[in-house]
matplotlib code that plots the C-alpha trace (Angstrom):
import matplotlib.pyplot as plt

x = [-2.4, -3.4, -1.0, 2.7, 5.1, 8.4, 10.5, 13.3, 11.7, 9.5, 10.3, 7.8, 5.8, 2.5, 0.2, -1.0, -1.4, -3.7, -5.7, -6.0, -10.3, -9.6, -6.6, -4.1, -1.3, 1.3, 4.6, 7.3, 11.0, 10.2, 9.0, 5.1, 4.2, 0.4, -0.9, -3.4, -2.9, -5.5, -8.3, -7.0, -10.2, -7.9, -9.2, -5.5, -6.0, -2.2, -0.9, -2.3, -1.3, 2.4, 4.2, 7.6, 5.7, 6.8, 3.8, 2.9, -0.4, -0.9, -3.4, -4.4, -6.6, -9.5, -8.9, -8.2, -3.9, -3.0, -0.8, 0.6, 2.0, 0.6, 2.5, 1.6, 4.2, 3.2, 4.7, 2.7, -0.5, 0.3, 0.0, 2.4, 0.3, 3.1, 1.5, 4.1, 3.4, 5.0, 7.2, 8.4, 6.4, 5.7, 2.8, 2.7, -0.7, -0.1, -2.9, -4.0, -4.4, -7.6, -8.5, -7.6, -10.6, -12.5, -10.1]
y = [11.5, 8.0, 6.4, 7.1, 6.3, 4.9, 6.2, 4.1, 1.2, 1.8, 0.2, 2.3, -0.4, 2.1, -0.3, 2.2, 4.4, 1.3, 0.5, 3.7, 4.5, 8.6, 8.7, 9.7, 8.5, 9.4, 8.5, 10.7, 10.0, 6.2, 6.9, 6.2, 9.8, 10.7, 14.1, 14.7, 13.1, 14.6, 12.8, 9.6, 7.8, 5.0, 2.0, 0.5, -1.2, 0.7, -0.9, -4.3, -4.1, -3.2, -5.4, -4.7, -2.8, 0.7, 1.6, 2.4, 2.7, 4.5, 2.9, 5.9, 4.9, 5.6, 2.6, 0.6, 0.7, 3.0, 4.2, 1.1, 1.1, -1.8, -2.4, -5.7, -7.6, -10.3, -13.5, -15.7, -16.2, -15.0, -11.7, -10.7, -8.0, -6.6, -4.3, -2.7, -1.1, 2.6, 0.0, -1.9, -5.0, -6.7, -8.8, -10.7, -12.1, -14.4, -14.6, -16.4, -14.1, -15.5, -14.2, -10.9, -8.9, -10.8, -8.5]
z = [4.1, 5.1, 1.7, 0.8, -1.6, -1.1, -3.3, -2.5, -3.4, -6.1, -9.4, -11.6, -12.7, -13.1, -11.3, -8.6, -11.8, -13.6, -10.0, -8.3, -8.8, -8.2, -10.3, -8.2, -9.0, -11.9, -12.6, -12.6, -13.3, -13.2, -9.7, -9.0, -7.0, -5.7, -7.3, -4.4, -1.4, 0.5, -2.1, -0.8, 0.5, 1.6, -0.5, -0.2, -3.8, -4.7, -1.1, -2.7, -6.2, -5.9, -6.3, -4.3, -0.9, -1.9, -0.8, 2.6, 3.9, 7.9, 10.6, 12.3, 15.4, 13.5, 12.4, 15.1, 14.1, 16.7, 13.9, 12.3, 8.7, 6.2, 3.4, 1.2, -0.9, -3.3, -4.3, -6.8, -5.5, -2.0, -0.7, 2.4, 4.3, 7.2, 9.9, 11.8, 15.0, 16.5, 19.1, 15.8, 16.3, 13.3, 12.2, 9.1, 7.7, 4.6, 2.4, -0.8, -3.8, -4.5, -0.9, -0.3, -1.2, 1.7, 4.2]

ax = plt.figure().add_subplot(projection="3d")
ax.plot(x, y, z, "-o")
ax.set_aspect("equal")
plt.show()
């Protein structure tokens, strides 16, 4: 499964549920939960959309992430993408809203 959900800090705001384009997503007791993982084609609009990072998104090697976790956090207008690598190297890349579909 290349997307996870955090359950500890998902708020249960539906958004993955409203974004995700194969429908994956439901919410169940006020937690956002993925019906079928393995349908997960990885186009990381959940990671993007929610709004407190509860949702974690793996960078296998396929990739190029060597198996790096992505999770995004957004501020008004400004989206925190946080890529952090298996020796717990962060990197943070700060992005205008307006941007983000150009990465």
């Amino acid at each position: 499964m290349s997307v996870r959900v955090n359950k500890e800090k998902c708020i249960g705001c539906g958004k993955c549920t409203d974004v995700c384009p194969g429908n994956l997503f439901e919410l169940s007791e006020g937690k956002a939960h993925m019906c079928y993982p393995k349908d997960c084609w990885g186009c990381v609009s959940c990671v993007k959309e929610c709004p407190v990072g509860a949702i974690e998104f793996f960078l296998g090697a396929d990739v190029g992430g060597n198996g790096s976790i992505m999770t995004v956090k957004e501020e008004p207008g400004v989206l925190h993408w946080r890529i952090e690598k298996p020796d717990h190297t962060v990197t943070e890349i700060n992005i205008d809203r307006s941007s983000s579909n150009q990465y």
